[in-house]
Every structure is written in C-alpha cells, then in structure tokens.
N, C-alpha and C positions, 0 to 999 in steps of 0.2 A: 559831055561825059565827065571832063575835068570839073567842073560844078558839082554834076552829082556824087562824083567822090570824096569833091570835098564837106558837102552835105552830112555824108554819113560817118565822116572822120568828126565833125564836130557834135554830131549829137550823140555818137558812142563816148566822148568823149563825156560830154554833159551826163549822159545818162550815168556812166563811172563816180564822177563826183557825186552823183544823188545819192551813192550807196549801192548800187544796180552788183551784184554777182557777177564778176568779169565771164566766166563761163558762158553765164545767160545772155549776155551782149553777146559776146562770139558766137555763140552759137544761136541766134535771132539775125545776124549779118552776114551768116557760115563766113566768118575770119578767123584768123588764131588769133592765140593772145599776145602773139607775138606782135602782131599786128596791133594791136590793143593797144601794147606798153608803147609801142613805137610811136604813136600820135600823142596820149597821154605826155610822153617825156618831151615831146615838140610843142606842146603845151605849155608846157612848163616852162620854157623860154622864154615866155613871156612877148612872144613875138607875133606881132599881128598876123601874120604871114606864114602862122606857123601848121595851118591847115591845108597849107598849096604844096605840089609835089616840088620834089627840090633834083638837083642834078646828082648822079649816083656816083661822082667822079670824088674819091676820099678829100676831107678838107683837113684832114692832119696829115703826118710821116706816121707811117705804119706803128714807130715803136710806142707808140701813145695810146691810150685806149680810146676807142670813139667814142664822139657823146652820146650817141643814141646806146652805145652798149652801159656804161653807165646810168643812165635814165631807167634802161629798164632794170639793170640790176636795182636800182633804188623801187625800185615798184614793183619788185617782185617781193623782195626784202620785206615792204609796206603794207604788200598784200598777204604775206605768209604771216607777219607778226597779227594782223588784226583777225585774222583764222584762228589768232592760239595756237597757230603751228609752229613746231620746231624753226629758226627762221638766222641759222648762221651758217657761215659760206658754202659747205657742204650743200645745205637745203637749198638754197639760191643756185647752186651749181647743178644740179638733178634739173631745178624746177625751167632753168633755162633749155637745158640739153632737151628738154622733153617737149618743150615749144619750140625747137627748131630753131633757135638763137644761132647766129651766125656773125663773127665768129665769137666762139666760146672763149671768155678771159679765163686765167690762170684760181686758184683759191689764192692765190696771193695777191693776185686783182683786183677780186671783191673783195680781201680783206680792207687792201689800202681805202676804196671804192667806201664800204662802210665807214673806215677812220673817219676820212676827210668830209665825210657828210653828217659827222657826229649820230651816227646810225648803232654804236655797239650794245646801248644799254642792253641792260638783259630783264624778263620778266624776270618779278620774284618771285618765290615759291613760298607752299606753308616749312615751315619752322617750327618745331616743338621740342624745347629744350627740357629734359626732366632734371636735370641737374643730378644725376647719377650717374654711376660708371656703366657700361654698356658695353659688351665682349663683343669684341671686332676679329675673324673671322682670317687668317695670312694672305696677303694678295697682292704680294711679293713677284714671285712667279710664277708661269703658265699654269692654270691648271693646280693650283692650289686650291684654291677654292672656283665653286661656279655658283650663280645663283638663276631660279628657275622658276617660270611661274607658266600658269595655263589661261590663254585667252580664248575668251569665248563664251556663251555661244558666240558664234558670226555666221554670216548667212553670206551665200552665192545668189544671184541669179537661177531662178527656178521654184521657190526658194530652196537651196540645199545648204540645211545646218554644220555647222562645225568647228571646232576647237584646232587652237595651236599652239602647243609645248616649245616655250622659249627658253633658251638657254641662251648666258652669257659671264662669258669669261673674267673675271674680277681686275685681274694683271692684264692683258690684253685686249681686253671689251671683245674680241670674238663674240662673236653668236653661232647658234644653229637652230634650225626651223624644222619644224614636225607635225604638221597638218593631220589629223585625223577625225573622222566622224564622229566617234564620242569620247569618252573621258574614262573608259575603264579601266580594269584595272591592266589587260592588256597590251589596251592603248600606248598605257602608261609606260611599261617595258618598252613598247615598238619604238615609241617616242624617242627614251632614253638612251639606245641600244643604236639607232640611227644616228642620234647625233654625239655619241661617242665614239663611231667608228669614224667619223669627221673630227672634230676638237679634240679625240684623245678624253682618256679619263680622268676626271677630277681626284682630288684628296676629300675633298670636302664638299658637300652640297646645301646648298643656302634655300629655303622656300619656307612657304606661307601654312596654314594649318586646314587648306583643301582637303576635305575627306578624301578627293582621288589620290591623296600624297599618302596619309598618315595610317588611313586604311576604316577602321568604322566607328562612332563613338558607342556602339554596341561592344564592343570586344576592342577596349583601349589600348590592350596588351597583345593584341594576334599579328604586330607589325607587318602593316598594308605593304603591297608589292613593289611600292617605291622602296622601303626601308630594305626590305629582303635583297633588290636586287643589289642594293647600295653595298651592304654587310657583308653578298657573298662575293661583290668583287673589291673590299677594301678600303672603302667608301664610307666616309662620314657624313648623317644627315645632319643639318641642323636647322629647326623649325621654330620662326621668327616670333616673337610676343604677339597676341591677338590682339587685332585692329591697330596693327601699327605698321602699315604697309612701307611708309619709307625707311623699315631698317632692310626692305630688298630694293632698295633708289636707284640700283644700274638697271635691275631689269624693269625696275617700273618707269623711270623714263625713255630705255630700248622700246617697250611696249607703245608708247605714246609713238616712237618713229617710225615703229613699226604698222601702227592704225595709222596716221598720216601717210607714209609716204610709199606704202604699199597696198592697203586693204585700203585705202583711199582713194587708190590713182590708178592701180590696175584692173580691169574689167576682168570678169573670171567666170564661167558659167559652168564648169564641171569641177570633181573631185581630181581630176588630172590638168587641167588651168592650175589648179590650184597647189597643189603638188610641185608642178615644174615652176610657175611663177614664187611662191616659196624657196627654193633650190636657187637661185635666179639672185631675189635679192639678198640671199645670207654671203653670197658668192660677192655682188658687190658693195654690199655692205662692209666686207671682211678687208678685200683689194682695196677699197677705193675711200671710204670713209675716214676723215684723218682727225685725233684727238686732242686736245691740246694737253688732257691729263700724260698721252704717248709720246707728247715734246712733236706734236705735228707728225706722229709717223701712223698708218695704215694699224690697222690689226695684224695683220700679216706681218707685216714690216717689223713691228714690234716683235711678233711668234720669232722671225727671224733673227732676230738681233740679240736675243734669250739665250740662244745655243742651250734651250733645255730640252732633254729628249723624252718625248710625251709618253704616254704609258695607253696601248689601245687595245678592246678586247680582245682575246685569244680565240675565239670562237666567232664567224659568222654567222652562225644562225643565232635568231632571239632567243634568249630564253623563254617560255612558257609559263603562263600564271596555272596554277598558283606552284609559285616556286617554294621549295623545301626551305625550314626553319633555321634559320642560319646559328650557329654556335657559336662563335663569336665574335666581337666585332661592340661598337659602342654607338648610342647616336644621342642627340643631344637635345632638350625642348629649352628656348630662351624664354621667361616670362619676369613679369613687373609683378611684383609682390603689392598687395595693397594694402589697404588698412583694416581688411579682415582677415589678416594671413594667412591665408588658404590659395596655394600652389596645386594650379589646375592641368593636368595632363589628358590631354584628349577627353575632357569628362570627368575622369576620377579627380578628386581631392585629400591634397594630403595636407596637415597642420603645420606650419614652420614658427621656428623661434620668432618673438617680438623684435629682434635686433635687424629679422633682415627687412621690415617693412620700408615701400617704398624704394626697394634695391632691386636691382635685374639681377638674377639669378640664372644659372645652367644646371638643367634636371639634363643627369648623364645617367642614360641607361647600358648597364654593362651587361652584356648578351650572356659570355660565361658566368661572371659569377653572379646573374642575377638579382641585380643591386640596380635600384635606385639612390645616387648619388648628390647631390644640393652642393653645389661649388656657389661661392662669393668672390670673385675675382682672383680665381685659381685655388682658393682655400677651401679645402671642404668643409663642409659646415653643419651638416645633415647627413644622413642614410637612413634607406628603408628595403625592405626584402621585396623583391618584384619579380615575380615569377611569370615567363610569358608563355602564354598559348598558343 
C-alpha cells in the first residue's frame, strides 16, 4: 500500500512540473490540492526520501511556521501568479482556506513567508501617460466619490445569462454587488438603489459611457435613468473619456477580483446561487480584505475609523423607470480633445477653441440653467445653450 502511495505522490508530482492544471491532477487522483502542494513542497527539499510518509509528530515549537505550510504558501503564490490571478496575501489566504489548509498562517505570515522567498515582485500593468492634466475626482472621504461599472454578460450553469453592477468606494474600497438578468434601464435603478441602501450614497459617481449609463445616442440630451436617478437624489455623474478605461482603475481591478475569485471559484446554477453567493462575497470582501492603500485596515475598518456619517436613501421602495426630469442638479462628460477639435457628447459634436487641443477637458451640464459648460482645469473656457428633453 506504502508503494503504491508513494507511486502516485511522485507522478502527481511530475505530472505538476510538465505544466499539468493542478485541478486536473486532483481531480484524476480525487485528492485536493492540498494534498498536491503538500508533496510538491516535500519535493522540493530536495530529499531523496521525500516521497515516503513521515511521522505526523511537529518537528518545530509551535511558535514557528511549518515547513510544509510554507511550501504551500509558496505554491500557491506560484500558481495564482502564473493564472494572471490576483496573487498577494489576501489571495493566498482565501485560496488556502478553501483547500482546507490546516493550520491557516496569519497575512502577516505570508507576508513575511513572500519577503524571505523574494516572492513580492508585482506584475506590471499598461501605462499611458498623456502628459496632460486629468480632473481627479475627491476621495478623501467615505462616499465622496464611487466609481461603477457593469459586468457582463456571464453565464451560470444551465446556461443562464447575466450582468453585475459593481460598485466601489474610492476612500474606503468598499464594494457592493448587484446581480441581475439584463441591463435595463430598470435594472439600472434596482441595481443602484440596492447598493446604496448598503454603502450609503455617494457625492459623486464615476463610470464608463455604457448606453445603460448615459441613456441613447438617439436622444443625447433625454438623460438615461442612471443620470435622473443620480440628479434627483444629489448626485453627481461623471463619465470617463472614451476607450480609456483605466481612468475607472479601482473598479477595473475590483472587476478582475472579482472574476477570479468569485465568478471563478463558486459553482452557481440559479439566479438565487447567485444572488446570495454575490451578498456573500461583498460581505467578505468588505470584513476581511486588507489594503495597503487603508495602512493594512479592512474596508470596514477604515468606514469605521472615518467617523463620517453616510447619507442613505429615504425611501425603501425603488424608484421606477422612467423617473421624472430632474431640474436641477449638474453632471459632468471628461473627454481628451484631439487634433480635430471636436468635443463629443454622447454623439453630438460641438467645435472648441485650438488652445484646448490635446487637453482633457469637463463638459458640465447644468440641469437648471441649461448650459453646456467647457472647464479647463476649473476655468471655464467655453459655453453652449443645451436644452434637455
């Protein structure tokens, strides 16, 4: 029996070095991967002997970390980076808990655990410096600003389609999750409306130039249900330059943890899996996720440590699309001017001076007095009469 275990500990093992999907060996051996790392890391000892069962009696003092927990933190580390997956203590700490790792190190464990294994590099990302000024947004404190984007489609099991409205807090990194079947304009309210009676309401909303946001490029002026609901509760939109996604970079990398280590790892075969598993991880994401931008504290921790007192709607029922024309209220389009100066709003075009070419500009629409605005780094610079429908 001792033979044939150790049999299958060294060609799991081999198999792992070819490049083999740790998954697909486990589950071709029905082992975990706990079990995986745990031979791999005895492997790596470099010890002949390192395929034989060993005595389960600890060879350190408790206050020390084990080698084998080590090992696998290093190969778990090894295996999330080479996924392109998110892959610092936090993810290592999930991905252990989830294989039944026993016992679980501290995140100041695996911190040390990467130090001393010269493990910290970080991927790099793209970069695009335009060498302009670019309005940045207060995020300061809670709820200042939030920024917000829609994923999706995604598919369940079955197949069942569907979208989900992220939100995430700029000061705090909070999130909140919003699952629904399509992207109307509805939707949009339900969305909104839910995860503001959780995070409290923003000052200011950050997102991308999604028709489900901004409303139709048919009627560029009849501000889409997001702007309305924004406007009649106090709410600033403002909608990021086109095809320049990392000026929303919190929530486009939340999105990425959120396809990893949710929409990746939980199996879900209804629109209520889906729903409570959603609820699930903005809950520990919020407790338990720690930032280094928060000085190492939780989202929560941080919401607590603010002493600001949030602002949440007055009304629990949603609002209903199509909601009434708001009267006043202002919201904001950020766009890069080019070198055919022509300032593009949902479609329409309007001609701007030669001086601001190659400048990021804020088209402010003012609801009462019906003014298209052109700021340059807080200076007005422009106006145009903008009558909305």
């Amino acid at each position: 029996m001792e033979d044939e275990n150790k049999q299958q500990r060294i060609l799991a093992v081999e198999r792992f070095k070819n490049g083999e999907n740790p998954e697909a060996i486990c589950a071709s051996l029905s082992k975990s991967k706990a079990w995986l790392y745990k031979w791999i890391g005895r492997h790596l000892e470099d010890d002949n002997s390192w395929s034989e069962s060993r005595s389960r009696r600890p060879l350190t003092a408790s206050r020390y970390t084990p080698v084998e927990v080590e090992e696998i933190v290093k190969m778990v580390r090894l295996n999330l980076y080479n996924q392109d997956l998110f892959s610092g203590a936090q993810a290592i700490l999930w991905e252990m808990e989830d294989l039944g790792v026993r016992p679980l190190p501290s995140i100041r464990t695996i911190n040390r655990i990467l130090s001393r294994n010269e493990l910290t590099h970080r991927r790099t990302g793209k970069y695009e410096a335009k060498g302009t000024l670019y309005p940045k947004l207060p995020s300061v404190l809670p709820n200042q600003s939030h920024q917000a984007d829609m994923v999706g489609p995604c598919y369940l099991k079955g197949p069942v389609r569907f979208y989900s409205l992220n939100v995430v807090d700029m000061a705090t990194v909070r999130c909140g999750l919003h699952p629904s079947l399509s992207k109307a304009g509805q939707s949009i309210l339900d969305g909104l409306w839910a995860i503001w009676v959780r995070m409290g309401i923003p000052d200011h909303i950050q997102i991308d130039n999604a028709m489900s946001f901004f409303g139709s490029p048919t009627h560029p002026r009849g501000m889409g249900p997001l702007i309305r609901l924004c406007l009649n509760n106090s709410i600033e939109p403002w909608f990021i330059p086109v095809a320049e996604p990392w000026r929303n970079g919190m929530i486009e990398k939340f999105n990425d943890r959120y396809q990893q280590m949710f929409l990746g790892n939980v199996v879900m075969a209804t629109e209520g899996d889906l729903k409570t598993g959603s609820l699930m991880f903005e809950q520990r994401h919020n407790s338990r996720y720690r930032y280094s931008k928060l000085g190492g504290k939780t989202p929560l921790k941080a919401l607590a440590a603010s002493n600001v007192k949030l602002r949440f709607p007055k009304e629990n029922e949603v609002p209903k699309h199509r909601l009434k024309k708001p009267e006043t209220g202002t919201y904001h389009v950020v766009r890069l001017i080019r070198s055919d100066l022509k300032l593009n709003i949902f479609g329409e075009i309007f001609p701007v001076p030669p001086e601001l070419k190659l400048e990021y500009v804020v088209a402010t629409i003012n609801v009462k007095e019906q003014k298209l605005k052109l700021f340059l780094d807080k200076t007005q610079v422009e106006e145009f009469d903008y009558k909305l429908r």
